[in-house]
mmCIF file as gemmi writes it, N, C-alpha and C atoms, coordinates in Angstrom:
data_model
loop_
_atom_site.group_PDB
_atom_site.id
_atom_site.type_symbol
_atom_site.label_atom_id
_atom_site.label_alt_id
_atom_site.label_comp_id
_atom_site.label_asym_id
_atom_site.label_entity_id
_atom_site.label_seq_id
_atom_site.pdbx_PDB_ins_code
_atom_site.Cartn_x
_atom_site.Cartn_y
_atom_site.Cartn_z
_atom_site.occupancy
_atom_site.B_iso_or_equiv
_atom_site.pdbx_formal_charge
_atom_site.auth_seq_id
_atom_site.auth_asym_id
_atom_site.pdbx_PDB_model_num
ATOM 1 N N . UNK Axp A 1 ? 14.015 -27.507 1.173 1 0 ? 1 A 1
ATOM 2 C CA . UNK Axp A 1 ? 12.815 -26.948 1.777 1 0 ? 1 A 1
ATOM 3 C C . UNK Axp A 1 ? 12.551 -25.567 1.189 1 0 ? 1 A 1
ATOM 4 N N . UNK Axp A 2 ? 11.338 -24.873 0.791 1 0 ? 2 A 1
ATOM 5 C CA . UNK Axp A 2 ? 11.423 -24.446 -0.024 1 0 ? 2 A 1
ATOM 6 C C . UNK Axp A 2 ? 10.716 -22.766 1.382 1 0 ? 2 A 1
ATOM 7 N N . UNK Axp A 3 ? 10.778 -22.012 0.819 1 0 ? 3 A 1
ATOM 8 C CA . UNK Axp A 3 ? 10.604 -20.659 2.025 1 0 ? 3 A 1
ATOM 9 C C . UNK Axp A 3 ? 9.039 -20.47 1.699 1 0 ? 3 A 1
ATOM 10 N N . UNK Axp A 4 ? 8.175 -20.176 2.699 1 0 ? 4 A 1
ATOM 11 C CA . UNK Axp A 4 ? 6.912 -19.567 2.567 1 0 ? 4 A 1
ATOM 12 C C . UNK Axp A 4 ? 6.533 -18.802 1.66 1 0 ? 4 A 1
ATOM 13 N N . UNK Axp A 5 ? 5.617 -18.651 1.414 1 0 ? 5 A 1
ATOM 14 C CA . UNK Axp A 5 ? 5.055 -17.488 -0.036 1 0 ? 5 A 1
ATOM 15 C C . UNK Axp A 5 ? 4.219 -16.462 0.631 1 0 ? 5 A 1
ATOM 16 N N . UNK Axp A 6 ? 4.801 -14.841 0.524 1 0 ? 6 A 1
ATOM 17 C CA . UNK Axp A 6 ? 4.204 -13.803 1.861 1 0 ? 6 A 1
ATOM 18 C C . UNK Axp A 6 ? 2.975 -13.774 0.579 1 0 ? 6 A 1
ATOM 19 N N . UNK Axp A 7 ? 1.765 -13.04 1.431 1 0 ? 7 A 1
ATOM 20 C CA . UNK Axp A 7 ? 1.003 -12.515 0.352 1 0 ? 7 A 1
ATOM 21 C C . UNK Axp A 7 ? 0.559 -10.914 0.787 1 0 ? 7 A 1
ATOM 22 N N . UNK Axp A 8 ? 0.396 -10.411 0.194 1 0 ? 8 A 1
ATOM 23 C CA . UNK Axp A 8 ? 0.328 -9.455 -0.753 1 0 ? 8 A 1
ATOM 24 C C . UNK Axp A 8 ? -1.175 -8.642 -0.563 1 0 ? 8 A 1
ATOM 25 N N . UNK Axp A 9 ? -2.031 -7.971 -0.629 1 0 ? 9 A 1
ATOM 26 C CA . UNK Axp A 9 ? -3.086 -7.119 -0.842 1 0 ? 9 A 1
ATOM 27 C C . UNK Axp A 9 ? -2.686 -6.552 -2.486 1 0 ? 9 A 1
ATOM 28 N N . UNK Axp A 10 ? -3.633 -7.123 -3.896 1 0 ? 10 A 1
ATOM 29 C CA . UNK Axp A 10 ? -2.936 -5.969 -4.473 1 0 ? 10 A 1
ATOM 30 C C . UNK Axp A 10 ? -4.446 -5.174 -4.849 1 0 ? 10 A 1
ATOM 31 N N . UNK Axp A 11 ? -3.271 -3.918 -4.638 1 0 ? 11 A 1
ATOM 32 C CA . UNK Axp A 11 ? -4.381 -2.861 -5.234 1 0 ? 11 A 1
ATOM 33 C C . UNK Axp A 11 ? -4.42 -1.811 -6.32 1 0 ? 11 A 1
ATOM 34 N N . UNK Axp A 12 ? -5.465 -1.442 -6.579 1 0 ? 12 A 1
ATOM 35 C CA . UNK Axp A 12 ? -5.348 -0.747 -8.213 1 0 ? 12 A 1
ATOM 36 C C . UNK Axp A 12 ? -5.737 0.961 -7.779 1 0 ? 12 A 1
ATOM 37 N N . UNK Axp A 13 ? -4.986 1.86 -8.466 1 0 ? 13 A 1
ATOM 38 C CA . UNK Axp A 13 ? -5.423 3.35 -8.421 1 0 ? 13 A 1
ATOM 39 C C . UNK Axp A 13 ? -6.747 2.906 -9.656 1 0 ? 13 A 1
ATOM 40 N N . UNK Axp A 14 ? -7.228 4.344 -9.587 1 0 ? 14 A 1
ATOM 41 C CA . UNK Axp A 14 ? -8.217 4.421 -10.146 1 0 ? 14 A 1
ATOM 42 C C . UNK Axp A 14 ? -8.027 4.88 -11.46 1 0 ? 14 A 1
ATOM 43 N N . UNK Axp A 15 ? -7.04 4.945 -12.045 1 0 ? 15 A 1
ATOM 44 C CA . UNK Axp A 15 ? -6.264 4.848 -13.544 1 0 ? 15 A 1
ATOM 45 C C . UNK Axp A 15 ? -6.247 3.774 -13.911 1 0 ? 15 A 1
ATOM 46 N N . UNK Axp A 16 ? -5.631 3.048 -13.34 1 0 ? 16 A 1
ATOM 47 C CA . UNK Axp A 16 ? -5.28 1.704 -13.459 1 0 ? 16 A 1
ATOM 48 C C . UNK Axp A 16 ? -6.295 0.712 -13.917 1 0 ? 16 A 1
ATOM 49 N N . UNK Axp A 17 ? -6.965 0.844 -12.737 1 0 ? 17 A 1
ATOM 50 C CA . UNK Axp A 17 ? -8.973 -0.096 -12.654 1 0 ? 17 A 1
ATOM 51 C C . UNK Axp A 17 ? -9.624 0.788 -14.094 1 0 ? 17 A 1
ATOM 52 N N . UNK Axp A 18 ? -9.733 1.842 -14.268 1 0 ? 18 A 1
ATOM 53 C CA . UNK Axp A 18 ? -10.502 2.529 -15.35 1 0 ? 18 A 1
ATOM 54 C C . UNK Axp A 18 ? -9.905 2.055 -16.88 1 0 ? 18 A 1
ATOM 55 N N . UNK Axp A 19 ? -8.17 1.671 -16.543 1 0 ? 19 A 1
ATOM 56 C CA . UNK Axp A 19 ? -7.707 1.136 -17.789 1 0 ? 19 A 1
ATOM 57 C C . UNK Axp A 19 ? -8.04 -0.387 -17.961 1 0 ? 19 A 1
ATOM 58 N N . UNK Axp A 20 ? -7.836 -1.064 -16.863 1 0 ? 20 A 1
ATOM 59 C CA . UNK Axp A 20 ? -8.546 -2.48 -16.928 1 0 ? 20 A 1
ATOM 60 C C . UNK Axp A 20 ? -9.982 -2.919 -17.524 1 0 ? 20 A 1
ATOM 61 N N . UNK Axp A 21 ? -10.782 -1.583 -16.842 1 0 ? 21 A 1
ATOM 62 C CA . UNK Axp A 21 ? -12.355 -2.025 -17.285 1 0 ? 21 A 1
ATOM 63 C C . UNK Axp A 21 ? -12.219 -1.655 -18.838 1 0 ? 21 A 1
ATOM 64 N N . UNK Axp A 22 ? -11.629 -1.028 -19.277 1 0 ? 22 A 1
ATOM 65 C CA . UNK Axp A 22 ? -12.175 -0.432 -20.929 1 0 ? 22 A 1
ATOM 66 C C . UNK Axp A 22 ? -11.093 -1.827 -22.063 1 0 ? 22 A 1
ATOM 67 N N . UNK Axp A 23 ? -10.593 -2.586 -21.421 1 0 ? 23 A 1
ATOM 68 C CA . UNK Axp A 23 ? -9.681 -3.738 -21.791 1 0 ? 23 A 1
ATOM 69 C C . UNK Axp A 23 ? -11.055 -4.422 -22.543 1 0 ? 23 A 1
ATOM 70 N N . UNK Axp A 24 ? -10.528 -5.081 -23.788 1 0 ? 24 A 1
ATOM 71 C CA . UNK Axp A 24 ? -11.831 -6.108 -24.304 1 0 ? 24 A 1
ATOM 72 C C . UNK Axp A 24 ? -11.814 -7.371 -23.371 1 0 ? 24 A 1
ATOM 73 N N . UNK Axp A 25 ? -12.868 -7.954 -23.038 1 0 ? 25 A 1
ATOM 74 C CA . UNK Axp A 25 ? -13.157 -8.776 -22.158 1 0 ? 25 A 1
ATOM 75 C C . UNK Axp A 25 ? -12.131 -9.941 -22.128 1 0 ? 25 A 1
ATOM 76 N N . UNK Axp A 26 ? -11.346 -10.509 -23.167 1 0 ? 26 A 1
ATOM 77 C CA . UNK Axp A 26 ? -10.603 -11.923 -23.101 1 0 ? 26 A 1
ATOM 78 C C . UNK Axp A 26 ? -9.176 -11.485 -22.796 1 0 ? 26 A 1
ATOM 79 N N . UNK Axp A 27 ? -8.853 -10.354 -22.86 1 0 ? 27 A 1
ATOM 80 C CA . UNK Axp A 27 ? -7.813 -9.602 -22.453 1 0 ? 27 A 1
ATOM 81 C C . UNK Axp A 27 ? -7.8 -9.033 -21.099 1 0 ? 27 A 1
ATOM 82 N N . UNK Axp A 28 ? -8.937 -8.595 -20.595 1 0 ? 28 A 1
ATOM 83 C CA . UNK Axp A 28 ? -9.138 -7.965 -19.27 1 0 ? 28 A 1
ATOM 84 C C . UNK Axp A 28 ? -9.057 -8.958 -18.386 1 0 ? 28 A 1
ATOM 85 N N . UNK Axp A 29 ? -9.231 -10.782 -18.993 1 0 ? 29 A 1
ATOM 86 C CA . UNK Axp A 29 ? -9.882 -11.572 -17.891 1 0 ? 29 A 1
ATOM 87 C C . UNK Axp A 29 ? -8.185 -12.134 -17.593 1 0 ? 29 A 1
ATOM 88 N N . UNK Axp A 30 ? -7.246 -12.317 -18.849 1 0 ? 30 A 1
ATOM 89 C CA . UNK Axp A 30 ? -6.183 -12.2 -18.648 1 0 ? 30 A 1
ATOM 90 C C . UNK Axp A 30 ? -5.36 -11.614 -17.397 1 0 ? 30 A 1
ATOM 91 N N . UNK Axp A 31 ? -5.394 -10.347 -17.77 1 0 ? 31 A 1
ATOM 92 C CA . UNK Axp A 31 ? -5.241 -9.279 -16.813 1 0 ? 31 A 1
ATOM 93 C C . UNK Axp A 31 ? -5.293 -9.566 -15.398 1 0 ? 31 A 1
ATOM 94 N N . UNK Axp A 32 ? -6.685 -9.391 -15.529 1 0 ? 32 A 1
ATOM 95 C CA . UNK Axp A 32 ? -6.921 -9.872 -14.097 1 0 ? 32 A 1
ATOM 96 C C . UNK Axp A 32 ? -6.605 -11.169 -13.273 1 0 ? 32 A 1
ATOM 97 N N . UNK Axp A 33 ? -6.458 -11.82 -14.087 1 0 ? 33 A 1
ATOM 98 C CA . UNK Axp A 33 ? -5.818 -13.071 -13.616 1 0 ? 33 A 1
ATOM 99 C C . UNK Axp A 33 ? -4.746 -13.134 -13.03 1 0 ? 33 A 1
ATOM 100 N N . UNK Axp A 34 ? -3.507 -12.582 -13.828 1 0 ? 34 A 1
ATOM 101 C CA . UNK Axp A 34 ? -2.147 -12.201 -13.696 1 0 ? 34 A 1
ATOM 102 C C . UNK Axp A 34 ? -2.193 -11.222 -11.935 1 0 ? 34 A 1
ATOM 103 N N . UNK Axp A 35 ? -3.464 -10.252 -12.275 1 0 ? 35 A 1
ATOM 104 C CA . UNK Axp A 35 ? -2.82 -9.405 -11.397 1 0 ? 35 A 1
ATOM 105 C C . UNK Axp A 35 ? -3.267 -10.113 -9.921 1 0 ? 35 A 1
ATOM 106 N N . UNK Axp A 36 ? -4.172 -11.037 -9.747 1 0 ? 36 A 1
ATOM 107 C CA . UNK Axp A 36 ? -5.333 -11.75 -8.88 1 0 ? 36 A 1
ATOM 108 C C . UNK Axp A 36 ? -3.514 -12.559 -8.102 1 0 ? 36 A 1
ATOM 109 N N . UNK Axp A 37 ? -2.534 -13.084 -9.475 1 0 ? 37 A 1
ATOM 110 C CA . UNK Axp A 37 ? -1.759 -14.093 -9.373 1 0 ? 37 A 1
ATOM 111 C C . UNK Axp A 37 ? -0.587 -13.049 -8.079 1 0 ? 37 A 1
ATOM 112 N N . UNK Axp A 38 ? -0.396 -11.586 -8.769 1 0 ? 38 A 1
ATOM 113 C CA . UNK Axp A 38 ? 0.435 -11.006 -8.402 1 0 ? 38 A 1
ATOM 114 C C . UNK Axp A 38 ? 0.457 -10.634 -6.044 1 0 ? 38 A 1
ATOM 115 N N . UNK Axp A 39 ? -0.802 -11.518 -5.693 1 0 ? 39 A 1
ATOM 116 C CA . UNK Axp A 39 ? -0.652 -10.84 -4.346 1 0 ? 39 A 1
ATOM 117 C C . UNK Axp A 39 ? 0.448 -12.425 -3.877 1 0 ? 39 A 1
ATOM 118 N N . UNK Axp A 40 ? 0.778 -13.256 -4.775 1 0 ? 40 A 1
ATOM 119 C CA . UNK Axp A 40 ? 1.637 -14.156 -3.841 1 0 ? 40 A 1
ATOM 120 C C . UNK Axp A 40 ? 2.681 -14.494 -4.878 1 0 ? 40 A 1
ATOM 121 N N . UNK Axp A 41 ? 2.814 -14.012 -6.378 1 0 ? 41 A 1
ATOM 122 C CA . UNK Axp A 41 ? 3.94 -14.162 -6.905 1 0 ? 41 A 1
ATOM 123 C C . UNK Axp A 41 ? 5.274 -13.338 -6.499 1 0 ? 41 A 1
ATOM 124 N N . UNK Axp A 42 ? 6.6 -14.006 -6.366 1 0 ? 42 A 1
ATOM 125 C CA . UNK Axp A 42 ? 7.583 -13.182 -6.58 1 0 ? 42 A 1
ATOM 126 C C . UNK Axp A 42 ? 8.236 -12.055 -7.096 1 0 ? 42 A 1
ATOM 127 N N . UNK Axp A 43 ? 8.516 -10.906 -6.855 1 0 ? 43 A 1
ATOM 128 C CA . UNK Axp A 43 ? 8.701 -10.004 -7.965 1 0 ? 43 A 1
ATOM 129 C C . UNK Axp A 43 ? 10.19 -10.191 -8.591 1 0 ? 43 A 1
ATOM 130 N N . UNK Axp A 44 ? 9.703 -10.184 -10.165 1 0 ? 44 A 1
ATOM 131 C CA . UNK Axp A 44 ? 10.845 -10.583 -10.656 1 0 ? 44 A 1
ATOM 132 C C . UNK Axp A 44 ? 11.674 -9.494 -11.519 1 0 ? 44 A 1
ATOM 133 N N . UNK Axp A 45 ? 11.22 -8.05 -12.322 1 0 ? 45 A 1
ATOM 134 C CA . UNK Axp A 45 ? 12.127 -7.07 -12.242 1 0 ? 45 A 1
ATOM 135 C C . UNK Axp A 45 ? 11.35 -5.472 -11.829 1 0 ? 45 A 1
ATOM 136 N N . UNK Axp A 46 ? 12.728 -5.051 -11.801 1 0 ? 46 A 1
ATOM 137 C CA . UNK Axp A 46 ? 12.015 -3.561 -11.833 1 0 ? 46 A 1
ATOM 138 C C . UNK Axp A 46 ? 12.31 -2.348 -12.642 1 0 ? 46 A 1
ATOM 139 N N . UNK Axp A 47 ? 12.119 -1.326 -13.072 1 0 ? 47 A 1
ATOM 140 C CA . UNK Axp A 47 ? 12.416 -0.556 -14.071 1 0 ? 47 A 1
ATOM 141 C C . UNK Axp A 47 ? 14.356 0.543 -13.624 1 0 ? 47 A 1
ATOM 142 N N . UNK Axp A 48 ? 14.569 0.021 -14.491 1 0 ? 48 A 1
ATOM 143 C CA . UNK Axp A 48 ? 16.495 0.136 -14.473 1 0 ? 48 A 1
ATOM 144 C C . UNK Axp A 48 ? 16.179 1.207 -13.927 1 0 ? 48 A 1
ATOM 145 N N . UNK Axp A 49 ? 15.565 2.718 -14.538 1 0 ? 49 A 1
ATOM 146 C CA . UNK Axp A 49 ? 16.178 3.789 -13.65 1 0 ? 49 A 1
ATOM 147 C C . UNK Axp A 49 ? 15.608 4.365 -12.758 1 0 ? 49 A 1
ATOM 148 N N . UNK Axp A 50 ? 14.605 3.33 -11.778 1 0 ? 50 A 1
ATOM 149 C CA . UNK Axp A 50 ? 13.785 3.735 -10.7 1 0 ? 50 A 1
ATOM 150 C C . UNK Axp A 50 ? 13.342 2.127 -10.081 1 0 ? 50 A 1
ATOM 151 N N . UNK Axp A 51 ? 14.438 1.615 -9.423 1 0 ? 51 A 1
ATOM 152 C CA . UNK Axp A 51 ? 14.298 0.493 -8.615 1 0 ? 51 A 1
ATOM 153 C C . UNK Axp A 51 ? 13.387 0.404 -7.551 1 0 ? 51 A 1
ATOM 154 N N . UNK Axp A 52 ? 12.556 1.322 -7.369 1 0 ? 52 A 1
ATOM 155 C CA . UNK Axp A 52 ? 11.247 0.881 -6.546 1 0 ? 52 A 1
ATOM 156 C C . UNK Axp A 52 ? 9.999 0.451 -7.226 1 0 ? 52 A 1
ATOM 157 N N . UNK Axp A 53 ? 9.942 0.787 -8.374 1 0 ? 53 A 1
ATOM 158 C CA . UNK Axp A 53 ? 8.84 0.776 -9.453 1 0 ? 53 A 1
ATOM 159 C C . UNK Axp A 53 ? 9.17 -1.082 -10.174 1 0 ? 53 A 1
ATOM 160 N N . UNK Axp A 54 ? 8.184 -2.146 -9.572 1 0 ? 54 A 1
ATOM 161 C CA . UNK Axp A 54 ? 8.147 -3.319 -10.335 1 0 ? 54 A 1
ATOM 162 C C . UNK Axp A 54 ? 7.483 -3.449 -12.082 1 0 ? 54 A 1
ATOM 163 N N . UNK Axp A 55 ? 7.889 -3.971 -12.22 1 0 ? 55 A 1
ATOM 164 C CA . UNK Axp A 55 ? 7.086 -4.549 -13.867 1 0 ? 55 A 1
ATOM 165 C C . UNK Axp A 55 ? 6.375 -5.851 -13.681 1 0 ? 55 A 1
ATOM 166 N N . UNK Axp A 56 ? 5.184 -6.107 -13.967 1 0 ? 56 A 1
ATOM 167 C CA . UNK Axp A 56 ? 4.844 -6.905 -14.306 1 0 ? 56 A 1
ATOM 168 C C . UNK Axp A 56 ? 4.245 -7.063 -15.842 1 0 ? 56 A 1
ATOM 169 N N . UNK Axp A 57 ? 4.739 -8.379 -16.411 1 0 ? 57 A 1
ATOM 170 C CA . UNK Axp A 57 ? 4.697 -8.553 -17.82 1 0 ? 57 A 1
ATOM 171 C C . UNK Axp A 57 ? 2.943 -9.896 -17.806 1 0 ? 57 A 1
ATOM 172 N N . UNK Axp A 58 ? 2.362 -9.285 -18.519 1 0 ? 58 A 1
ATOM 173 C CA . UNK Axp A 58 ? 1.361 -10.115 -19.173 1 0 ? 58 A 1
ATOM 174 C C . UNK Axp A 58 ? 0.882 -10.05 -20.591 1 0 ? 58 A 1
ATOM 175 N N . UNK Axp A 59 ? 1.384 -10.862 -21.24 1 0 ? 59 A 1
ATOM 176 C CA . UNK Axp A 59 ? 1.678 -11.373 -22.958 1 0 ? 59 A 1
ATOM 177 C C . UNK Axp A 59 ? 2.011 -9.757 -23.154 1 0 ? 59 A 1
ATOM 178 N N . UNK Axp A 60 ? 1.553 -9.033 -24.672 1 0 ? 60 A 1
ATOM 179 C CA . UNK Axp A 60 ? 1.809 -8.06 -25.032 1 0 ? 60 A 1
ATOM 180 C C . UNK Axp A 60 ? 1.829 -6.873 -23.851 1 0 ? 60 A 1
ATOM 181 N N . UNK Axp A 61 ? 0.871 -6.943 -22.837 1 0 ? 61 A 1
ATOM 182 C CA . UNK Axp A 61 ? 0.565 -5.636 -22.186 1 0 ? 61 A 1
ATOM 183 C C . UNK Axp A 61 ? 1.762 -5.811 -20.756 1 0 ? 61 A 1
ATOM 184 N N . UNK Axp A 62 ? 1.617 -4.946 -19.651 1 0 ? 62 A 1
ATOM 185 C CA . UNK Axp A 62 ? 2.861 -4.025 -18.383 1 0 ? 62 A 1
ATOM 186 C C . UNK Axp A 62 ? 1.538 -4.038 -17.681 1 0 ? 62 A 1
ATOM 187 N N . UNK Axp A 63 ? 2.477 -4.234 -16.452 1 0 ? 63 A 1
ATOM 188 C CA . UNK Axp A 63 ? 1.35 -3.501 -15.123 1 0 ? 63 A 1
ATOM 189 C C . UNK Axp A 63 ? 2.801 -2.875 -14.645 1 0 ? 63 A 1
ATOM 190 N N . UNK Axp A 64 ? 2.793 -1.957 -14.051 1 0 ? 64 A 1
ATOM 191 C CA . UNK Axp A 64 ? 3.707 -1.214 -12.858 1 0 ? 64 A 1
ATOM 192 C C . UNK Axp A 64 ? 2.729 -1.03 -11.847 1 0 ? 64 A 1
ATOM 193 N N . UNK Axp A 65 ? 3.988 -1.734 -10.491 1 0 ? 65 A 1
ATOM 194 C CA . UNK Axp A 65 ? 3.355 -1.41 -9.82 1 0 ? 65 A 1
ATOM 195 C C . UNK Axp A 65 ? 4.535 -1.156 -8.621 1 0 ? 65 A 1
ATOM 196 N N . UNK Axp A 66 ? 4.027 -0.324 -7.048 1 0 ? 66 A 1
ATOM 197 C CA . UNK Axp A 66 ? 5.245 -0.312 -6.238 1 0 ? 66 A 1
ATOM 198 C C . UNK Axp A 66 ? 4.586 -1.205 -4.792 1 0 ? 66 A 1
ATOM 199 N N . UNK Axp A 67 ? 5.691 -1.59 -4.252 1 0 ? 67 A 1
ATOM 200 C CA . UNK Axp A 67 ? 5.334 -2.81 -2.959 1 0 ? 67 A 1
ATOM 201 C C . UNK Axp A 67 ? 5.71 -1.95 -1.923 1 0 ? 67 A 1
ATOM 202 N N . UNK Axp A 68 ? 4.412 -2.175 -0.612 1 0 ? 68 A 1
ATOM 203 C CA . UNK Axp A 68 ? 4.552 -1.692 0.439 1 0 ? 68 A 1
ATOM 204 C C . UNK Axp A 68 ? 4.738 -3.003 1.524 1 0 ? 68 A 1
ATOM 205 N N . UNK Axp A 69 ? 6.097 -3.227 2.21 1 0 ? 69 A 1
ATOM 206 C CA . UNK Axp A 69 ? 6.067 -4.158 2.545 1 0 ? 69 A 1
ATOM 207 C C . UNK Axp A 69 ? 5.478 -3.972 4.216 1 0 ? 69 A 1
ATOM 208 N N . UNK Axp A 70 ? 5.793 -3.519 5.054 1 0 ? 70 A 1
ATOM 209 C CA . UNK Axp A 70 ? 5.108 -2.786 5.9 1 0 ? 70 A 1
ATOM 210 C C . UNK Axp A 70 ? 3.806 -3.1 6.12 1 0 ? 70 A 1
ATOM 211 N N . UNK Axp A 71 ? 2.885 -2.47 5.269 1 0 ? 71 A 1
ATOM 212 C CA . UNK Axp A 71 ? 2.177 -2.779 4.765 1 0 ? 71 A 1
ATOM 213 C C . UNK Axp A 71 ? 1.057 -3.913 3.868 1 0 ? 71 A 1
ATOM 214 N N . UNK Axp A 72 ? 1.778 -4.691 3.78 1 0 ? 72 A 1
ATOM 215 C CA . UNK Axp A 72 ? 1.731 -6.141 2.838 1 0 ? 72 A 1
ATOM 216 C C . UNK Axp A 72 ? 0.949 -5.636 1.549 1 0 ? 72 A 1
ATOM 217 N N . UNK Axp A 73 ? 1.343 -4.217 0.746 1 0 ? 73 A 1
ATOM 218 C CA . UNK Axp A 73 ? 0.357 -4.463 0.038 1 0 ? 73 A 1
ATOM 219 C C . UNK Axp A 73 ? 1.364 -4.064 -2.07 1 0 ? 73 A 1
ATOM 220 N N . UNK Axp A 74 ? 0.909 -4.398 -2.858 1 0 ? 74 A 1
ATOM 221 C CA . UNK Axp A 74 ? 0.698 -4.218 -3.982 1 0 ? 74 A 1
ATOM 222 C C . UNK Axp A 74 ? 0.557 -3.242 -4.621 1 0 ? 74 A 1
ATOM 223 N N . UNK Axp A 75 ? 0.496 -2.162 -4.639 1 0 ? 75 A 1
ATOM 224 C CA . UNK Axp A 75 ? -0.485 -1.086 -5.483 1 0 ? 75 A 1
ATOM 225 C C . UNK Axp A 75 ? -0.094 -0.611 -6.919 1 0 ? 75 A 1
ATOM 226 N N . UNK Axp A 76 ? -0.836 -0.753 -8.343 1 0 ? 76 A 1
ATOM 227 C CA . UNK Axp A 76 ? -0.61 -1.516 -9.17 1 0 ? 76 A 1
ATOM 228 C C . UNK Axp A 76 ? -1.116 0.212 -9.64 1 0 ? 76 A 1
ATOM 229 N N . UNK Axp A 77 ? -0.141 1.042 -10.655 1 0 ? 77 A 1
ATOM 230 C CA . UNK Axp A 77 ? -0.699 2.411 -10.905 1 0 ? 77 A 1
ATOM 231 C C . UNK Axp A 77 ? -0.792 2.37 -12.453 1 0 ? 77 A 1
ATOM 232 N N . UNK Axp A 78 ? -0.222 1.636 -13.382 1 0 ? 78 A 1
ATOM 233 C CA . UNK Axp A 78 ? -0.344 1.464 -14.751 1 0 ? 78 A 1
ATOM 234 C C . UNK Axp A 78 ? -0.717 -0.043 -15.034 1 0 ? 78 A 1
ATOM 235 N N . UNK Axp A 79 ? -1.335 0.105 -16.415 1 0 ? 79 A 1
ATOM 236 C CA . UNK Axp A 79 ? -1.412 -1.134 -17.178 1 0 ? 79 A 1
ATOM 237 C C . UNK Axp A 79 ? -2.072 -0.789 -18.554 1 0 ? 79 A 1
ATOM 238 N N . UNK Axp A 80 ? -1.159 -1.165 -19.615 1 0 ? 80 A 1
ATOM 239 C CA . UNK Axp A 80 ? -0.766 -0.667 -20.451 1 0 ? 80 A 1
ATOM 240 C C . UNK Axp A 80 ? -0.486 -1.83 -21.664 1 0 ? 80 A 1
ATOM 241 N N . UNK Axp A 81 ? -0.856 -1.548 -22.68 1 0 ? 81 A 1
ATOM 242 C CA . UNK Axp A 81 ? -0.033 -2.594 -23.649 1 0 ? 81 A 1
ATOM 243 C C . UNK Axp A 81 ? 1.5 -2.082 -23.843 1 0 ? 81 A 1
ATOM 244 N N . UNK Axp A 82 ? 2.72 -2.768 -24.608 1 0 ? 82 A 1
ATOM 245 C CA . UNK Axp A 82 ? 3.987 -2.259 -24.852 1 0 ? 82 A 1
ATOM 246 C C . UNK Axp A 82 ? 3.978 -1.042 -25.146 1 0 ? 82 A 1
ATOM 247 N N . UNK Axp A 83 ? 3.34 -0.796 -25.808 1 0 ? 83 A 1
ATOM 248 C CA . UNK Axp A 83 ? 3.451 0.672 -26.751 1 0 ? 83 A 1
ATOM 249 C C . UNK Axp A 83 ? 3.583 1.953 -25.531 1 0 ? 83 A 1
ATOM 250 N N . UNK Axp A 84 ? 2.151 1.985 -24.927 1 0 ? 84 A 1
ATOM 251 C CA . UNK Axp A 84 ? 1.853 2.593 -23.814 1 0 ? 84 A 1
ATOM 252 C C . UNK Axp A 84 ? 2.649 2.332 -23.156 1 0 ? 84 A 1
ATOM 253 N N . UNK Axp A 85 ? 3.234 1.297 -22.399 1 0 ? 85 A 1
ATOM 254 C CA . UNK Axp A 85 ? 4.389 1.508 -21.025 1 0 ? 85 A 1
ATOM 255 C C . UNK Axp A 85 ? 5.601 2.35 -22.072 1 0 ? 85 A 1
ATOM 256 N N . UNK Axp A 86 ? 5.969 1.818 -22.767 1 0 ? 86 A 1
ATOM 257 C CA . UNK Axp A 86 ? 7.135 2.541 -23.433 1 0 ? 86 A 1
ATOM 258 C C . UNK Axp A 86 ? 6.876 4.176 -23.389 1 0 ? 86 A 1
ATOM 259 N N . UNK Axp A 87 ? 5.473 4.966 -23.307 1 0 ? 87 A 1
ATOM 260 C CA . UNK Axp A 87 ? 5.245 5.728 -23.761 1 0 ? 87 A 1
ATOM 261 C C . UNK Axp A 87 ? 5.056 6.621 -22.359 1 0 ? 87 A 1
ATOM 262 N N . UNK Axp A 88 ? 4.705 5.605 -21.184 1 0 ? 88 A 1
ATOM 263 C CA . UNK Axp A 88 ? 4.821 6.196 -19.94 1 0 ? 88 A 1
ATOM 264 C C . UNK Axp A 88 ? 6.444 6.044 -19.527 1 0 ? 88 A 1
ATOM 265 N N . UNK Axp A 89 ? 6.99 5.145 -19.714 1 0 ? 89 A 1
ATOM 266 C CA . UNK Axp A 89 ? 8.222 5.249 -19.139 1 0 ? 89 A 1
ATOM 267 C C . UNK Axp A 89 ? 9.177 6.437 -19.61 1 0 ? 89 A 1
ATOM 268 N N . UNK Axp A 90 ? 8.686 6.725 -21.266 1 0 ? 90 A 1
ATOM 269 C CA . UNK Axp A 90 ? 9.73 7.872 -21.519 1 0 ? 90 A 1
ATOM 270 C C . UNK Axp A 90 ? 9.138 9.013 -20.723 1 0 ? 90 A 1
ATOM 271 N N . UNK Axp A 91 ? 7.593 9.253 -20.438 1 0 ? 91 A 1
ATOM 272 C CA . UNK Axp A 91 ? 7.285 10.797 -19.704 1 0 ? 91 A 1
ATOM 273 C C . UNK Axp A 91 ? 8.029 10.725 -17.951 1 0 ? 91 A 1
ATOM 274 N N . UNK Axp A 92 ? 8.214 9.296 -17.494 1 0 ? 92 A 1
ATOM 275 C CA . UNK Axp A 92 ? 8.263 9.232 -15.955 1 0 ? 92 A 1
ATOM 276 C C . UNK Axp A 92 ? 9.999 9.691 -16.241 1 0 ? 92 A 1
ATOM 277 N N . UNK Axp A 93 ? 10.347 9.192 -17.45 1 0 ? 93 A 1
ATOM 278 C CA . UNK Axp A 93 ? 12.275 9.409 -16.949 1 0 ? 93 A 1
ATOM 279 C C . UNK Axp A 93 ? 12.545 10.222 -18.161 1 0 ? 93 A 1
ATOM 280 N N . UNK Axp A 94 ? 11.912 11.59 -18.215 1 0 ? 94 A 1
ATOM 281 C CA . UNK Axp A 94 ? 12.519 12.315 -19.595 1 0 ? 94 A 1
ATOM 282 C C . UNK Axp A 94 ? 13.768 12.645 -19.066 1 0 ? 94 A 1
């Protein structure tokens, strides 16, 4: 028997949404898909040296985001291709 699936509210800062909209359209719709997917998917890792901070992976590009469970909600503060998360993760853990 398999356990219920909680869901989620997810939500975007306004970094985040401003990086989504400037995404080329077949990439953004991607995106959004993934992240549309993220209010009832499982979270599956999180960044080694700050275990509250999730990753979500979609093809080349990262979303980070942190879960308010309390709350039921999502809130999704980066999204980024590799390059860029690599490039935020070194400023968040110099």
């Amino acid at each position: 028997m398999s356990m219920p699936v909680e869901e989620y509210s997810v939500l975007l800062t306004d970094e985040a949404l401003s990086t989504l909209n400037g995404l080329d359209k077949p990439v953004r719709e991607r995106v959004k898909k993934r992240l549309e997917a993220l209010a009832t998917l499982r979270p599956a890792r999180t960044l080694r040296k700050h275990p509250d901070i999730w990753v979500l992976e979609i093809g080349d590009y990262r979303a980070l985001y942190l879960i308010d469970k309390a709350a039921k909600t999502r809130t999704v503060f980066f999204i980024g291709d590799h390059k860029e998360y690599e490039k935020k993760y070194n400023l968040m853990f110099k």
